[in-house]
DOPAVEX-875214 format. One line per 10 residues: number of its first residue (from 1); their letters; for each residue x, z, y of C-alpha. Coordinates in steps of 0.2 Angstrom, whole numbers, padded with zeros to 4 digits. Each point is the difference from the previous one (the first is absolute). Last residue first. Layout:
DOPAVEX-875214
NUM) a) X/Z/Y | ...;
This chain:
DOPAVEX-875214
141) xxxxxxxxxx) -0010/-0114/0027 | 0006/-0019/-0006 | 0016/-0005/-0005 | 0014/-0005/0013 | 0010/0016/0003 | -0003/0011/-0017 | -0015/0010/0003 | 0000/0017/0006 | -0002/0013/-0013 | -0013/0012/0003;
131) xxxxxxxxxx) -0007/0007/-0017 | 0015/-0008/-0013 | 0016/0002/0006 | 0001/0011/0015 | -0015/0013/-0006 | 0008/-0001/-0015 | 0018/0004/0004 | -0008/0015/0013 | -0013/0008/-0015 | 0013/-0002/-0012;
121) xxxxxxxxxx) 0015/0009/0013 | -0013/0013/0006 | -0006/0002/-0022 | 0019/0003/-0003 | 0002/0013/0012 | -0016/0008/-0003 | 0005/0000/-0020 | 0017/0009/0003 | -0007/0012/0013 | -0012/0003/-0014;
111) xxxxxxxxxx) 0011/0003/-0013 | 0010/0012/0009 | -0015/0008/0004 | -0007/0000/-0020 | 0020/0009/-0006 | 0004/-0008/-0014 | -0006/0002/-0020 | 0003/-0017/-0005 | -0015/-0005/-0007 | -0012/0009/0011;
101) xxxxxxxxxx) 0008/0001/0016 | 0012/-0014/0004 | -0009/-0014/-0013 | -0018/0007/0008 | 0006/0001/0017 | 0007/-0019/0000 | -0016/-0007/-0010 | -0013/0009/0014 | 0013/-0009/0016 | -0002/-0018/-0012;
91) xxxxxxxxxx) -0017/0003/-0002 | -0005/0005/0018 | 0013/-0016/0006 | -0014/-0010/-0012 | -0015/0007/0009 | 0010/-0005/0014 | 0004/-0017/-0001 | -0017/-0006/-0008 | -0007/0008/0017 | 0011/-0010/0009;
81) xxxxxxxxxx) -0003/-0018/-0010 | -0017/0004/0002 | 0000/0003/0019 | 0010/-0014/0004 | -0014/-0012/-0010 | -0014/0009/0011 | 0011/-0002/0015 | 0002/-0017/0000 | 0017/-0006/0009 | 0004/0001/0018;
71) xxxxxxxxxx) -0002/0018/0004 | 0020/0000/-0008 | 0008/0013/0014 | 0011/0009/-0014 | 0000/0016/0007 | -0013/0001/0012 | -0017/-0010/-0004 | 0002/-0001/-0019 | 0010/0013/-0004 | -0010/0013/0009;
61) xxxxxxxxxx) -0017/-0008/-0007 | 0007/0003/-0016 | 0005/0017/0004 | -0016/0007/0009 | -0007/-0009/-0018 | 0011/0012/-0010 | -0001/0015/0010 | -0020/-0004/0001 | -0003/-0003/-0018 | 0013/0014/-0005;
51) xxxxxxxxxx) -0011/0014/0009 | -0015/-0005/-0011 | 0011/0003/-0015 | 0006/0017/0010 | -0020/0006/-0001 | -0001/-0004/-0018 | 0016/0008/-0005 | -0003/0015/0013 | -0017/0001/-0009 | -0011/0012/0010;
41) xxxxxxxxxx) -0006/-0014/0014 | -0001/0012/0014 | -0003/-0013/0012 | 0009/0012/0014 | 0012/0008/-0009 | 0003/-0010/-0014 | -0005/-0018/0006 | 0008/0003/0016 | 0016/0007/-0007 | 0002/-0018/-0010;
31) xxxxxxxxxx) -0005/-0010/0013 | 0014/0008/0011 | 0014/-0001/-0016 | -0005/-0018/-0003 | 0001/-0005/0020 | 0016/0010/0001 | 0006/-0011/-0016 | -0004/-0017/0008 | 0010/0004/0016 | 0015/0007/-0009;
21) xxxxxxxxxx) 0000/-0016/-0011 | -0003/-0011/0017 | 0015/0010/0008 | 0010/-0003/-0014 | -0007/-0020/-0002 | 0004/-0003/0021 | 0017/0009/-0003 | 0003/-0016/-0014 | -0006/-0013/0008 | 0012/0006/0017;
11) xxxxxxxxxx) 0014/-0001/-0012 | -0006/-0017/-0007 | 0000/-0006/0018 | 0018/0008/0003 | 0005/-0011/-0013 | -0008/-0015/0003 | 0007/0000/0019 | 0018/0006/-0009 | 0001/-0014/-0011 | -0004/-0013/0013;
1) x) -0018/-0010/0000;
């Protein structure tokens, strides 16, 4: 494959992970509002927990069917390695706030543009390298 044919595929990976992202956050945001305005769940913690479990699994799906196209291997086994991806991208997003704000005093939404950005580029690397990487040519799926 020529540089530029795997170049404007990894461009096209990456717009398909944006909009998934957007895609995956609406679906949060809606199930959020649904559970407090219409479930009335009082908790907005409790109810926006329930929300992350369908942003999160509208996101795995997301990435497996559209943005990285790897339906091939085990979901169960892709699923794990994803959700062990982003519960640490949540601690490495709640570190980066904590060191900004609360030991250095900084601004929390400066912080948390830091900590998103670094939590998209984690979540992106990782889901590259470790939840659907394609095989090396030759070895097995």
């Amino acid at each position: 494959m020529s540089t530029a044919a795997s170049s404007s595929r990894d461009v096209a990976q990456v717009a398909r992970f944006a909009a998934n992202g957007v895609a995956a956050t609406a679906v949060h945001f809606s199930v959020l509002v649904f559970a407090l305005e219409v479930l009335r769940i009082p908790s907005a913690g409790l109810a926006n927990v329930l929300a992350a479990v369908f942003g999160i699994s509208a996101s795995f799906l997301g990435s497996r069917y559209f943005v990285f196209r790897r339906a091939d291997q085990a979901m169960i086994a892709q699923a794990a390695k994803f959700v062990t991806l982003y519960a640490t991208t949540a601690g490495l997003h709640g570190l980066v706030l904590a060191v900004w704000t609360d030991w250095w005093g900084l601004d929390y939404r400066w912080g948390f543009a830091l900590a998103t950005a670094l939590q998209v580029a984690a979540s992106y690397w990782g889901n590259t390298q470790l939840v659907f990487r394609k095989p090396a040519a030759g070895s097995p799926k």
